[in-house]
ROMARKE-549984 format. One record per residue: x negated, y negated, z of N, C-alpha, C in turn. Coordinates in steps of 0.02 Angstrom, whole numbers, plus 50000, padded with zeros to 5 digits. Each point is the difference from the previous one (the first is absolute). Example, Ala and Ser with C-alpha at 12.3 -4.5 7.8 and 13.67 -1.06 7.14 Angstrom:
493405028450390500454994150000499554994050000 500184994749964499584994150003500394994550037 
END
This chain:
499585006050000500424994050000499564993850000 500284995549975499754991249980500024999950074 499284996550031499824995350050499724992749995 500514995250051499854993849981500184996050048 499564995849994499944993550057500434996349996 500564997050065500494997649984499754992749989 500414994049985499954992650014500004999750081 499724993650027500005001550068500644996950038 500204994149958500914999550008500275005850017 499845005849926500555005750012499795004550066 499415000050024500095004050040500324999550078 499834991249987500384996050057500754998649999 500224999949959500745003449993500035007150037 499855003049948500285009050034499894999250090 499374997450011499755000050087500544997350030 500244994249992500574996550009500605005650006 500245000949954500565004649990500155005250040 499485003149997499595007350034500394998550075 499574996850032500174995950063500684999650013 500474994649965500635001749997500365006650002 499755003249952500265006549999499965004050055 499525000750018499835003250057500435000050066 500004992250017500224996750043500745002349999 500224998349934500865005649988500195006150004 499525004249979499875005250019500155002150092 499564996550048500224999050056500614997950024 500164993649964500724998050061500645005149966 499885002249928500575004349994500085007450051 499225002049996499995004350053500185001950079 500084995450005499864995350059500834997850008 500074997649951500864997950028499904991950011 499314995750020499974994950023499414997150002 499954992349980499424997649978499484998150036 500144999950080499425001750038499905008950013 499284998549963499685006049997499745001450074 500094996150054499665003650069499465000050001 499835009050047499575005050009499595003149909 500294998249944500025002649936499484994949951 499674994850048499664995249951499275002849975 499835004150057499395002649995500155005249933 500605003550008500005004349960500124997449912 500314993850023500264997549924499444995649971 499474999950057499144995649975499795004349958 500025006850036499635006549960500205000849944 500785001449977500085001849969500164995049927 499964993250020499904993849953499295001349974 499495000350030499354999449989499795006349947 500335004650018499915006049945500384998749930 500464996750007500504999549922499564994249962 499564995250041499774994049956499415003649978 499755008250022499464999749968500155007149947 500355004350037500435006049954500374997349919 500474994950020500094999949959499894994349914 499574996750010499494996649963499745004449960 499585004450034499515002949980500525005549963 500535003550010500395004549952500134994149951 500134996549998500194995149954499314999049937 499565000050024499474999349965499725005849970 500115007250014499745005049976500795002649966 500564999550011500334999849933500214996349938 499604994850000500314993849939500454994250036 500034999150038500624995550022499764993249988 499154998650020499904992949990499925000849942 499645003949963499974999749914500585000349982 500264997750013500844998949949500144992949989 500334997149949500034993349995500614997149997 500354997950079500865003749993500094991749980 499844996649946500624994849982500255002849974 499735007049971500435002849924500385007850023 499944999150065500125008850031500694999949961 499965008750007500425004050008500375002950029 500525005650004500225004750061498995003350002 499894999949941499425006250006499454995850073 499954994749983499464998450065500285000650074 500624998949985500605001350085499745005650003 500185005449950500105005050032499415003150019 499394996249980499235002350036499794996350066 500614994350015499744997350055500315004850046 500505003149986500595003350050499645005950013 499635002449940499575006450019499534999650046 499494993849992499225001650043500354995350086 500534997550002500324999350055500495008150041 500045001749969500335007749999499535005750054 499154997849936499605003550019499544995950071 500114993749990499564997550072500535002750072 500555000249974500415001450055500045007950048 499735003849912499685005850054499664999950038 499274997049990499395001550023500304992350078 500484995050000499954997450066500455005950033 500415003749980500455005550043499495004850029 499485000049949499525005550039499434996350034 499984993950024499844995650048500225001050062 500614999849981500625000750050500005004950059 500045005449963499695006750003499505001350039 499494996949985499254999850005500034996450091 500174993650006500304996550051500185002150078 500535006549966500105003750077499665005450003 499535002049943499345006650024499724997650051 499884992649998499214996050026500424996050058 500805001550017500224997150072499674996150060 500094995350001499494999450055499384994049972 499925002249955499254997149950500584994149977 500354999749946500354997349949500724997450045 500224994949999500704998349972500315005849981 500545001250015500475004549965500494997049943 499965002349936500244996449937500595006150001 500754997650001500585003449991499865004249954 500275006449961500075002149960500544997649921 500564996850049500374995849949499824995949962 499604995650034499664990549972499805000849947 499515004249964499815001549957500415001149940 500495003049997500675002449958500444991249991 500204998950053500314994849995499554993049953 499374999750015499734995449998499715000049922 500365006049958499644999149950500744994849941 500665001850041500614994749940499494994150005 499894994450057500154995250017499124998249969 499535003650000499434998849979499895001249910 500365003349982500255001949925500254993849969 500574995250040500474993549988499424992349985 499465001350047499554996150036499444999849965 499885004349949499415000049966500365000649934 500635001049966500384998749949500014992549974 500264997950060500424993149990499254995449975 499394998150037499564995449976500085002649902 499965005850000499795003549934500534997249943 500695000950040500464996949938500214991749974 499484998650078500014991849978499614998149934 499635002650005499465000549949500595001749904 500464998850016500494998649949499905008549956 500045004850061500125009149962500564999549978 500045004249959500645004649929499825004550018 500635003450009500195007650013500415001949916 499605006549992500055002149939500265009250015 499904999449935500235009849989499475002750029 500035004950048499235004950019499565002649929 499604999849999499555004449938500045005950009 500415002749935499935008449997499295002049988 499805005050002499665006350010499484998649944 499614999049957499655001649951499545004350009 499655004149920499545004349984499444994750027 499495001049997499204996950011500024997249929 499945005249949499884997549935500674998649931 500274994849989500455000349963499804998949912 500624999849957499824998549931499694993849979 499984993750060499994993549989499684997150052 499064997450001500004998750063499694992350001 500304995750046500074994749979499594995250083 499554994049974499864995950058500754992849982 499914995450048500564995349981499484993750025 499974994849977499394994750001500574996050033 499974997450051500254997050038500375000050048 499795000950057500435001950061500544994950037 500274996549967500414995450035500895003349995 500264995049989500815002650018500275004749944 499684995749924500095005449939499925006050005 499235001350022499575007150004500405004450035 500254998450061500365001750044500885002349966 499964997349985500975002849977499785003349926 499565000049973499805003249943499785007850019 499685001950061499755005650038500805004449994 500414995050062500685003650006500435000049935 500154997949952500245001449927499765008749982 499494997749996499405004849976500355007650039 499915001050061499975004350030500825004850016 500504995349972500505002849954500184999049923 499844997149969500264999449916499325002449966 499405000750028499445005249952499685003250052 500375007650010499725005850041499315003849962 499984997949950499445002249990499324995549987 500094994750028499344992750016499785001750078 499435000449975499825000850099499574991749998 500044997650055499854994949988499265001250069 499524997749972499545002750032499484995050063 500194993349972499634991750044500484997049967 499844992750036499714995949977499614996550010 500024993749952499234998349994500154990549997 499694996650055500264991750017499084997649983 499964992149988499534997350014500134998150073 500485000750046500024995550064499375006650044 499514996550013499475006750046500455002150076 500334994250034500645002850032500205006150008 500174998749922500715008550000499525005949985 499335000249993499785004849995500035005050047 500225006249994499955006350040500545000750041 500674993149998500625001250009500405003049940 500545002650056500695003949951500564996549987 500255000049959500664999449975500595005349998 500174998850005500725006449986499635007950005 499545000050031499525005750003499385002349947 499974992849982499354999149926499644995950014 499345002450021499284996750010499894995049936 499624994250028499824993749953499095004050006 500165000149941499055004449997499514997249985 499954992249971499574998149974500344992349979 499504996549947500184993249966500285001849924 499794995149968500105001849925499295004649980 499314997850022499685003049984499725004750006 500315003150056500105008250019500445003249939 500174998449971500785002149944499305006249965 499444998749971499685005149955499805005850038 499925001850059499685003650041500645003550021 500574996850036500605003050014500105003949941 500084998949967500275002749923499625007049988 499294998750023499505006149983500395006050059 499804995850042500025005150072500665002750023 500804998749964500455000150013500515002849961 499685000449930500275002449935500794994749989 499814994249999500404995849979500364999649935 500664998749990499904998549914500324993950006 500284997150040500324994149993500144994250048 499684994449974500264994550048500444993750015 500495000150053500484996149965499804993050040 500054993049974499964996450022500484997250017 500004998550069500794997250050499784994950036 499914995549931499784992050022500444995749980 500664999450020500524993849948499534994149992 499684996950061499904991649985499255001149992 499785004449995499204998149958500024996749941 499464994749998500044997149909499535003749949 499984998849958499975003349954499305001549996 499504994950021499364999750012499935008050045 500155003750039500065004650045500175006149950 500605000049982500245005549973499285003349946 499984995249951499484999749935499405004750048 499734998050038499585001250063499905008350000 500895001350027499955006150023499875004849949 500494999449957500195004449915499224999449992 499354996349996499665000249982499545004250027 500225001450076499505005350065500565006249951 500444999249996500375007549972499695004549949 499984996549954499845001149933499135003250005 499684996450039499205002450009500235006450043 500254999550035500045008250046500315003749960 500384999649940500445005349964500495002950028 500524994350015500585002450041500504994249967 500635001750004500384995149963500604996450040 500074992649989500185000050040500594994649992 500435000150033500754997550024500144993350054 500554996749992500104995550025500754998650012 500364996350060500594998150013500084992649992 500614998649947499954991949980499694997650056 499864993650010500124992850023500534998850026 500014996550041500464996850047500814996649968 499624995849937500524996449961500305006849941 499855004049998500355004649936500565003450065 499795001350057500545001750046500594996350042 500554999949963500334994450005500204999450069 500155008750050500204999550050499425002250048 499444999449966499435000650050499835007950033 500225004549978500095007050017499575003649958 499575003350028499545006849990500265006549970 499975005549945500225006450022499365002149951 500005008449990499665003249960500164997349915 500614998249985500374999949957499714992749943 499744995250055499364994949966499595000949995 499505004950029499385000549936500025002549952 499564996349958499895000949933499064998849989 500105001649941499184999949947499854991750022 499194998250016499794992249994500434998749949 500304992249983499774998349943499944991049998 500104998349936499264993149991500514994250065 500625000950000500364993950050499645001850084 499715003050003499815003450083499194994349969 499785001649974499134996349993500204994249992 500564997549977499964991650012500424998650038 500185004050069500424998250055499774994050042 500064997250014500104994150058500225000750061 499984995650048500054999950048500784999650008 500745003750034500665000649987500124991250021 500404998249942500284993550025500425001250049 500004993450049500315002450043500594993250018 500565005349969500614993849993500495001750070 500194991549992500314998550061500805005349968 499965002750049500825008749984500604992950023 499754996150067500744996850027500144994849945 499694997049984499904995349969500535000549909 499875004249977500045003849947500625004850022 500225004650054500675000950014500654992750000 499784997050044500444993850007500044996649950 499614998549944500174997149922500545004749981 499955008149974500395002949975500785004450031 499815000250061500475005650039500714994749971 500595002949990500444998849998500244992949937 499555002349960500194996249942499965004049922 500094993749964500115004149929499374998049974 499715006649978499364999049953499945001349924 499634996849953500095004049952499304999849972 499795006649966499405001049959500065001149931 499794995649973499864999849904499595002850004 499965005349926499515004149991500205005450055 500395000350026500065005650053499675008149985 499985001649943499925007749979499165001049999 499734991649982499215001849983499655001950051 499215002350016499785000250029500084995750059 499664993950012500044994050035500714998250039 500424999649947500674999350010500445006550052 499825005049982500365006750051499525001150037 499504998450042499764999050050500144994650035 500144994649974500384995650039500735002150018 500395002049976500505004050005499905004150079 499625004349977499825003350076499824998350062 499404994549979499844995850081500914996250013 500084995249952500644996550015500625005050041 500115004549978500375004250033500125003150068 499224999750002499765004950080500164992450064 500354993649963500164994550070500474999549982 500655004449973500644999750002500304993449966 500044997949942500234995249962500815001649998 500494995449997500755002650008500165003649921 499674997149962500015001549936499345001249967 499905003649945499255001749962500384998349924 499734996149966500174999849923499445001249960 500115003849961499265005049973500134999149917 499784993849979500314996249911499445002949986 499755003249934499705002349953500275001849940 499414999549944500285002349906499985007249991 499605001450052500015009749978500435004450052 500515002749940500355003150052499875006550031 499265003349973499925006850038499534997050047 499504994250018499784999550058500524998250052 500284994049993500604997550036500475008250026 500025001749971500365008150027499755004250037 499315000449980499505003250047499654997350087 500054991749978499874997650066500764999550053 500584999849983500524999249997500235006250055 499745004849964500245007550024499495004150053 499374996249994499744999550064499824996850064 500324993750008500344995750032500385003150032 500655001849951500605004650036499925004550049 499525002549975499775008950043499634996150057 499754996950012499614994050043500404997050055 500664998349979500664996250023500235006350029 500325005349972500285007150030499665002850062 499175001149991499735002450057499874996550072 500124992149959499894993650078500485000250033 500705001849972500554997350047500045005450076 499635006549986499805003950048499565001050030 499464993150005499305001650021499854992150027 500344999050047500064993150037499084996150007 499714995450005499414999149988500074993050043 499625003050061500064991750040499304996249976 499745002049958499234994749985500354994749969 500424999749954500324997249954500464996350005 500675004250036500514995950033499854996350058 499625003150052500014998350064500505002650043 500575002549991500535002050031500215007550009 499625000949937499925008349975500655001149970 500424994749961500705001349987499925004649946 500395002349975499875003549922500094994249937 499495005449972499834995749952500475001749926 499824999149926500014999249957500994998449957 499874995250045500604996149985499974996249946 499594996649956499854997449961500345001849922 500484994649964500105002449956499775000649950 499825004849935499544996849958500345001749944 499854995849940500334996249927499625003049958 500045001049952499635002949945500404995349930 499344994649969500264998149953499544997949934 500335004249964499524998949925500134995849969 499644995349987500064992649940499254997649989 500084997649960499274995449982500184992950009 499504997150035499894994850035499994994249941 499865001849933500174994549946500734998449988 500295002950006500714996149997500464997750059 499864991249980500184997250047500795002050049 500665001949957500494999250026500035005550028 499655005249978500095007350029499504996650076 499515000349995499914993850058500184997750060 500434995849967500404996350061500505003450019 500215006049955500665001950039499865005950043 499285002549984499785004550071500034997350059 499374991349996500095000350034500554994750043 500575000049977500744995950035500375006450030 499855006849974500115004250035499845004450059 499395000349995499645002350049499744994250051 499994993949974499614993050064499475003350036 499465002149969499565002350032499574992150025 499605001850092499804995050024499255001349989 499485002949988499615001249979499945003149930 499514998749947499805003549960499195000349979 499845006550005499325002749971500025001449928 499594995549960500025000549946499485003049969 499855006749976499675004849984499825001049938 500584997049921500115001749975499784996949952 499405005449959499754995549938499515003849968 499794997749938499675004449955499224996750006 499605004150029499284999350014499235003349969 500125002049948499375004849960499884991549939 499325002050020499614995049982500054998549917 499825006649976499835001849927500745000649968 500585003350018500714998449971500124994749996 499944994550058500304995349995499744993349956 499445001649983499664995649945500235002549931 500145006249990500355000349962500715000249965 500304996150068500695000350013500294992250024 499564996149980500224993350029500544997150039 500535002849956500814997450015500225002050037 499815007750002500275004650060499874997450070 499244997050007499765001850054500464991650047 500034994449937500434994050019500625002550038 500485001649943500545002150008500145002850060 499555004650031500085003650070499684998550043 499334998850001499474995450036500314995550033 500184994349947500244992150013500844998449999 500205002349949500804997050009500295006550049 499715005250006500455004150043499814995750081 499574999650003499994995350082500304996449989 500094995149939500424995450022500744999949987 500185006149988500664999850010499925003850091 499865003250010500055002850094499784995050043 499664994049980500194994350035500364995249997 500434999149938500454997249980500695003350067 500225005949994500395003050026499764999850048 499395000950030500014999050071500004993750033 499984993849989500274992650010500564999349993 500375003349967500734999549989500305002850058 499695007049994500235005450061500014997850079 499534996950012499594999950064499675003450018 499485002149974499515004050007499424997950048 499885001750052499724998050048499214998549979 499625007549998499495001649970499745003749941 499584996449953499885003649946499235001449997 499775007349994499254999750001500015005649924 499574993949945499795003549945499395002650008 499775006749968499505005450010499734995549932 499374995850003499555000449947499205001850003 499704996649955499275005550012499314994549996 499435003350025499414995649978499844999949932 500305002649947500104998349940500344991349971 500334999150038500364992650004499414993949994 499675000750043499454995750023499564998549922 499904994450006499514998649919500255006649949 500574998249992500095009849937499644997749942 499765004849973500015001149935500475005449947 500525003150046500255004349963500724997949993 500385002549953500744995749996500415006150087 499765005450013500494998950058499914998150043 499094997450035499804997050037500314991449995 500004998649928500234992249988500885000750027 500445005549994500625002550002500255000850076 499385000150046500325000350074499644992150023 499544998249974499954991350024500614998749980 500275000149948500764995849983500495000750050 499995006350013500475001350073499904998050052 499245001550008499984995750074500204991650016 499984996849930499974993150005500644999550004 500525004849961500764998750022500225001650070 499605004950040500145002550072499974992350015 499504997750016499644994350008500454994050003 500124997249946500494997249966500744999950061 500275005949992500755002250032499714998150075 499535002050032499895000050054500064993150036 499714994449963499984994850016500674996149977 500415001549935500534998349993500395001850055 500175005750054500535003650014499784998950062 499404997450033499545002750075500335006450024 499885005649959500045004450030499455004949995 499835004850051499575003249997499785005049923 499874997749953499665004649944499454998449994 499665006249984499375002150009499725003249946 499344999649987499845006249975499345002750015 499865005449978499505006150040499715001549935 499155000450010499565001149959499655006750007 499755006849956499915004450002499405000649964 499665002850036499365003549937500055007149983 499795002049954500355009749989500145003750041 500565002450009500495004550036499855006749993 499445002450020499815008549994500825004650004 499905003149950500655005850031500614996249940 500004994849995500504995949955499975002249904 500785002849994499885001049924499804997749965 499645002849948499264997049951499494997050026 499845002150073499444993850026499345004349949 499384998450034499575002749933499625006250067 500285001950060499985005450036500325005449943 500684997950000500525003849975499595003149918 499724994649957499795004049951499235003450003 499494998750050499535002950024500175006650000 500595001350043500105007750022500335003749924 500064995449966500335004149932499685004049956 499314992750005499465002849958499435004550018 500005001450083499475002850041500455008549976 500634998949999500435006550001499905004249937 499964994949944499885002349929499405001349985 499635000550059499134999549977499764993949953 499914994250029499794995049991499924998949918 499664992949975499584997350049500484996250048 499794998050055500374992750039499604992149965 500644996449939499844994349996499724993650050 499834997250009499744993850033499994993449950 500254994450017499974994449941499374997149998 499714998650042499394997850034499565003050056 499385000050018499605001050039500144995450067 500054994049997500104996450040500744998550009 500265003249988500954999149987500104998550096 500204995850019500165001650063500714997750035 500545002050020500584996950040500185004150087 500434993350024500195001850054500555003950014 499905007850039500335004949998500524998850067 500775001050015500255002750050500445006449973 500305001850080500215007249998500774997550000 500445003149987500794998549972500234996950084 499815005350057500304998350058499774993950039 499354999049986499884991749999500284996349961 500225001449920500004994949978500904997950039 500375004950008500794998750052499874997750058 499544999850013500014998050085499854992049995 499484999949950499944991549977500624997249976 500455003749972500514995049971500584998750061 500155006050057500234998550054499744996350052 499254998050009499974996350018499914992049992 499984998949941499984993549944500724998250028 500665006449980500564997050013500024996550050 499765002450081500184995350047499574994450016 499455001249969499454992149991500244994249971 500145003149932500294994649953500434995050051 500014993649959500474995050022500274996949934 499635000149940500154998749936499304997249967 500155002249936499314997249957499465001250003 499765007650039499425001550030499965007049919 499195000150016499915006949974499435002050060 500305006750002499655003550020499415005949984 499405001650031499655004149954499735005650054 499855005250015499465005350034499344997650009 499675002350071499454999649985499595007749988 500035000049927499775005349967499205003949997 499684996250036499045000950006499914997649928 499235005849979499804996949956500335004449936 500024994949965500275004249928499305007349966 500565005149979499675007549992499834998149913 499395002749986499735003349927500535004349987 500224999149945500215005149976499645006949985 499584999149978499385004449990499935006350066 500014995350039499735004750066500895000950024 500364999849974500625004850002500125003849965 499655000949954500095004149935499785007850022 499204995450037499525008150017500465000450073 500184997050047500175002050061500875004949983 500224999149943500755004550004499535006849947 499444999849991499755005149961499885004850039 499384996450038499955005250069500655003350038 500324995550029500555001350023500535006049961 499705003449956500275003949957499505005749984 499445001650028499675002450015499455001449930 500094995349961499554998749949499454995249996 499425001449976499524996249997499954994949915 499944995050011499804995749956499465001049954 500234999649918499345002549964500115007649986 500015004150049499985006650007500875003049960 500224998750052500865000249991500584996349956 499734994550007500554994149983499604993549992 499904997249925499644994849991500374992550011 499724996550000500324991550001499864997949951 500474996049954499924997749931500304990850020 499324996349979500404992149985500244998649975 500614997649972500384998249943499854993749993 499984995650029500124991249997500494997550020 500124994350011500444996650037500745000649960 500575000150013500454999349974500514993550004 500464999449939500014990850001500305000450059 499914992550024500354997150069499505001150064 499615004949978499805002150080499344997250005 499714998950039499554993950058499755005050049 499084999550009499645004750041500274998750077 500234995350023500284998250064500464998649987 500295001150071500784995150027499784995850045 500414995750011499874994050051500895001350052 499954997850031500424997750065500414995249993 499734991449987500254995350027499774995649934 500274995149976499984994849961499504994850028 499594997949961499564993650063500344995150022 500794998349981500094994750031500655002650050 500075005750013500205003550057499835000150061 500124993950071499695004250062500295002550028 499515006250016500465007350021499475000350072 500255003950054499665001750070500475006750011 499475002650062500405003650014500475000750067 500755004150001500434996150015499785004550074 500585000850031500045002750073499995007750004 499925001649947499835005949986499285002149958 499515005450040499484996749973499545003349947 500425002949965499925004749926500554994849948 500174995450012500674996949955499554992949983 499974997249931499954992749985500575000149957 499924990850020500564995949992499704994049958 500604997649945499794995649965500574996050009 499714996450043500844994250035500134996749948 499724995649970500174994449934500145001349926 500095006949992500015003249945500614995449970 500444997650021500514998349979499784991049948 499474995950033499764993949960499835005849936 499825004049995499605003549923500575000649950 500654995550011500505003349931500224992749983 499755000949915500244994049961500794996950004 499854994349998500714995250007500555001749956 499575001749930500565002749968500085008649970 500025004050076499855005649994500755001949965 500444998550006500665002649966500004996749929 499954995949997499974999149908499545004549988 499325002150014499495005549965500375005250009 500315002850042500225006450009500734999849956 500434995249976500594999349957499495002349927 499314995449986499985000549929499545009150002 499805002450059499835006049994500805005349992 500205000050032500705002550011500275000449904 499734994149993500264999649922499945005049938 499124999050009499525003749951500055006950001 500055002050081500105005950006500515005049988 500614996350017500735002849967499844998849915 499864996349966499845001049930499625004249967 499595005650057499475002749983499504997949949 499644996150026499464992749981499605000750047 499555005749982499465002950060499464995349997 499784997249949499584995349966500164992650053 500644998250004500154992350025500095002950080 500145008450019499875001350065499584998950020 499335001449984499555003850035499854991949988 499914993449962499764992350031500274996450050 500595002349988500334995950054499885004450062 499785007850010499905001150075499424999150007 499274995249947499384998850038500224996150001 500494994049970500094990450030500155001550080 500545004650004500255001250074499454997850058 499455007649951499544999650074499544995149995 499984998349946499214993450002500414993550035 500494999049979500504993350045500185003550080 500195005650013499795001450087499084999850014 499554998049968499605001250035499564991050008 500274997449937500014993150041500314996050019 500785002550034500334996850024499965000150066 499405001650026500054995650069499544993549983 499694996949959499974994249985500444994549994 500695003049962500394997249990500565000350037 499895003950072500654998050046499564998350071 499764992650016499525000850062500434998250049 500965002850002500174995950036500695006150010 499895003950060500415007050024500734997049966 500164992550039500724999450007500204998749950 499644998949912500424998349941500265006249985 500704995949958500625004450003499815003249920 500415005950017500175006949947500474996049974 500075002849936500594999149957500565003750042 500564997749960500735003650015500005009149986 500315002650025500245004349997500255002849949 500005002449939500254999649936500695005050023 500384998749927500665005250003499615008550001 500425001150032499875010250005499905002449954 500424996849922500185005249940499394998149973 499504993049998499725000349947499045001450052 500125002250055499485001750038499804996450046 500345000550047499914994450077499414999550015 499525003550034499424998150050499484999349933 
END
């Protein structure tokens, strides 16, 4: 058996306890709490339990156990080597009236009695320590089909052990393995921490390892890259449980791990959004998400949902995503109304009361439009919805207007009409200095957010994105297409470089923008440093267990039109800080950046474009942006007034 030195707190606890116990042991015996003639005897027999039973404690595992994360399994080893000290004080006891005369006489009872109240007494410090009581661990072989270390011993590691030890009977799970030197040579759920990360090649030898799972949610990505990289040299393969933000309800099982892949190496540190803050905007109102079916868009769907909105309106053009997010929502809604959740409510009432709408239209036609939304009066809307591939949309000019630009401005048209409380448009670091017509196609929008915001003082916003890993057509998405087909993997450039987030950041930024916003702001991530493409190319290669050159070559193509070796953030005549949140910038004045006569440009774009006059489109959306970018020259003065409000029919904001 594991022997180990306790903390000296802990042992001064148990001594403590011990004492008590003891002492109860007596007056129950006893009938009464003056012990008398019985002190001598209850000196003796105190003095033996502070040293009896320590020391059983230490030669069965009890201090090597690490009970924030206990189990029944560690109870039921404290209950044992208390079981067993209780013999050897009975045979004290015993011992006591051989030596009559010599010794105190120690009852024969005290001992029996004294082990409930000393069992309660050395429990209770243990469960302060914030223990979970779990399923006992069945029985395993020594050697199973699957034998696995788990890299991180914290709360994950821990409920990942108990998963494990019913839903894969044939994983023996053998350590794990922490950088904290702490947890070294403590247990978990009855699993030794054996080492660091750099024990991982030697364990592996000495242990016949094949697999390691990493049960690190909030490690960044700098870490992970780290480990996969100790993996891969030891020849063992290895696994991971999302991140913090891909888990919407924050819950562990066997059922989340999966294979590395490239969104874990550019993980970050979990944003960490205000939950009250972001409940109290949405609980008990009407929301609606454009674009609802897309990527971006039905993840917002899902966070929005989990704070009980009275209503969910889920507008999208495609009706098999919209159906698909739609119908898992539902199943989402069905299982909450029976699974009360006080993190959320606070009350623990039941949940999934929320009604939700399913509605297909395209956001270019205005009257279809307004009569959604005069029907539904949604008080929030997340606007999701828009056509974003770089290379189509240069070749698609009109399209990208048409939906880009006049579709916002008809959903802010209707939402000024409506009363629309808050509007936060999803645009991108493409916007910023564009060179591409859909990068030039979401500046137009933002300047109308912009625009309405200050016309209406109401809170609209918009939110800036750099590539959305995981998001349809991102260039993840065709990496894995071409790594699948046996390469090569294109690259446009050597130095190609942009700023990457993960889908569940990029929702958590737009929920929290919502309750930042006050109007006219954009908001952006603080994203680190922008990634090579290049060195994503080889890092999803590896990650696929192919070598570069060898396996799967990289081919340059060249730049394609529109696209620009960087993205930028912020406009130079943007000041942006960061806000009270301290992964979030803010570009307070964004709103001076929109020309005086942003609605006549957007009437004679509106024009060209319904004529399909891609030619008179695509000038009038660089006049757009070259007149937003020196019009803070030309407005040095917040309080000059906007034009009027135009009529609805011929394009209000």
């Amino acid at each position: 058996m594991q022997r180990s030195t306790p903390a000296f707190y802990i042992y001064g606890i148990d001594v403590l306890a011990l004492i008590i116990a003891a002492f109860i042991g007596y007056a129950l015996r006893l009938e009464r709490l003056n012990l008398g003639e019985y002190w001598a005897s209850f000196a003796l027999f105190a003095g033996a339990a502070v040293i009896v039973v320590p020391s059983i404690f230490a030669v069965t595992g009890v201090y090597a156990q690490y009970w924030r994360y206990a189990s029944l399994y560690e109870f039921s080893l404290l209950a044992f080597a208390l079981a067993l000290a209780g013999i050897i004080l009975e045979s004290l006891a015993i011992f006591s009236r051989v030596l009559i005369g010599t010794l105190p006489v120690v009852p024969l009872s005290v001992p029996l009695i004294f082990l409930m109240p000393a069992l309660a007494l050395t429990a209770l410090p243990r469960l302060s320590a914030h223990a979970r009581f779990h399923p006992s661990p069945p029985r395993h072989t020594r050697y199973g089909n699957n034998r696995v270390l788990i890299m991180g011993a914290g709360e994950a590691g821990a409920m990942i052990v108990q998963s494990m030890r019913t839903a894969r009977r044939n994983t023996v799970v053998v350590g794990f393995v922490d950088d904290n030197p702490r947890k070294r040579g403590v247990r978990i759920n009855g699993v030794t921490v054996l080492g660091n990360r750099h024990d991982i090649p030697h364990l592996v030898a000495n242990h016949n390892i094949n697999e390691v799972i990493i049960a690190m949610p909030s490690a960044p990505g700098k870490t992970i890259r780290e480990i996969v990289a100790i993996c891969e040299h030891a020849g063992v393969r290895a696994k991971i449980i999302p991140g913090l933000a891909e888990l919407v309800d924050g819950r562990f099982s066997v059922n989340h791990i999966r294979d590395v892949q490239i969104e874990d190496l550019l993980r970050r540190e979990p944003i960490k959004t205000d939950m009250q803050a972001v409940s109290a905007l949405i609980r008990g109102r009407r929301v609606m998400v454009t674009g609802g079916g897309g990527s971006i868009g039905s993840e917002i769907c899902r966070h929005v949902l989990r704070y009980e909105p009275s209503d969910l309106i889920i507008l999208g053009h495609g009706e098999n995503s919209v159906f698909a997010i739609h119908n898992e929502l539902q199943q989402w809604l069905n299982d909450a109304r029976n699974q009360p959740d006080p993190t959320i409510n606070g009350s623990g009432a039941a949940r999934g009361k929320t009604l939700l709408h399913t509605v297909i239209a395209d956001i270019r036609f205005t009257e279809r439009i307004h009569s959604i939304f005069e029907q539904y009066r949604p008080e929030i809307v997340f606007h999701a919805a828009a056509h974003k591939h770089v290379p189509l949309m240069e070749a698609n000019p009109v399209e990208a207007v048409t939906n880009n630009v006049l579709g916002t401005r008809n959903l802010l048209d209707a939402s000024i009409v409506t009363g629309v409380e808050r509007f936060v448009m999803i645009s991108t670091d493409k916007a910023v200095n564009p060179t591409s017509i859909m990068g030039s196609s979401k500046r137009a929008a933002e300047l109308l957010v912009h625009h309405a915001a200050k016309l209406s003082g109401r809170a609209f916003m918009a939110v800036r994105f750099g590539n959305v890993l995981g998001s349809r057509g991102s260039v993840v998405w065709t990496f894995k297409q071409q790594i699948a087909a046996g390469g090569p993997v294109t690259v446009t450039h050597p130095e190609m470089r942009r700023y990457f987030m993960t889908i569940p950041e990029a929702v958590q930024l737009v929920l929290q923008a919502a309750v930042l916003g006050r109007g006219g702001e954009v908001f952006t991530l603080d994203m680190g440093e922008p990634v090579k493409i290049l060195d994503l190319a080889r890092d999803m290669i590896e990650l696929s267990g192919l070598q570069v050159g060898r396996d799967i070559d990289i081919a340059f193509i060249g730049l394609r039109p529109g696209e620009k070796l960087f993205e930028e953030l912020f406009l130079p005549g943007e000041q942006y800080d960061r806000t009270s949140h301290d992964k979030i910038f803010i570009a307070r004045h964004a709103s001076r950046l929109v020309p005086p006569d942003v609605l006549a440009l957007i009437a004679d774009l509106e024009e060209a474009a319904l004529s399909d006059d891609a030619q008179r489109t695509v000038r009038l959306l660089r006049l757009i942006v070259q007149r937003s970018q020196s019009a803070l020259h030309e407005m040095p003065r917040e309080d000059q007034p906007l034009p009027e409000l135009r009529a609805l029919a011929v394009g209000g904001v």
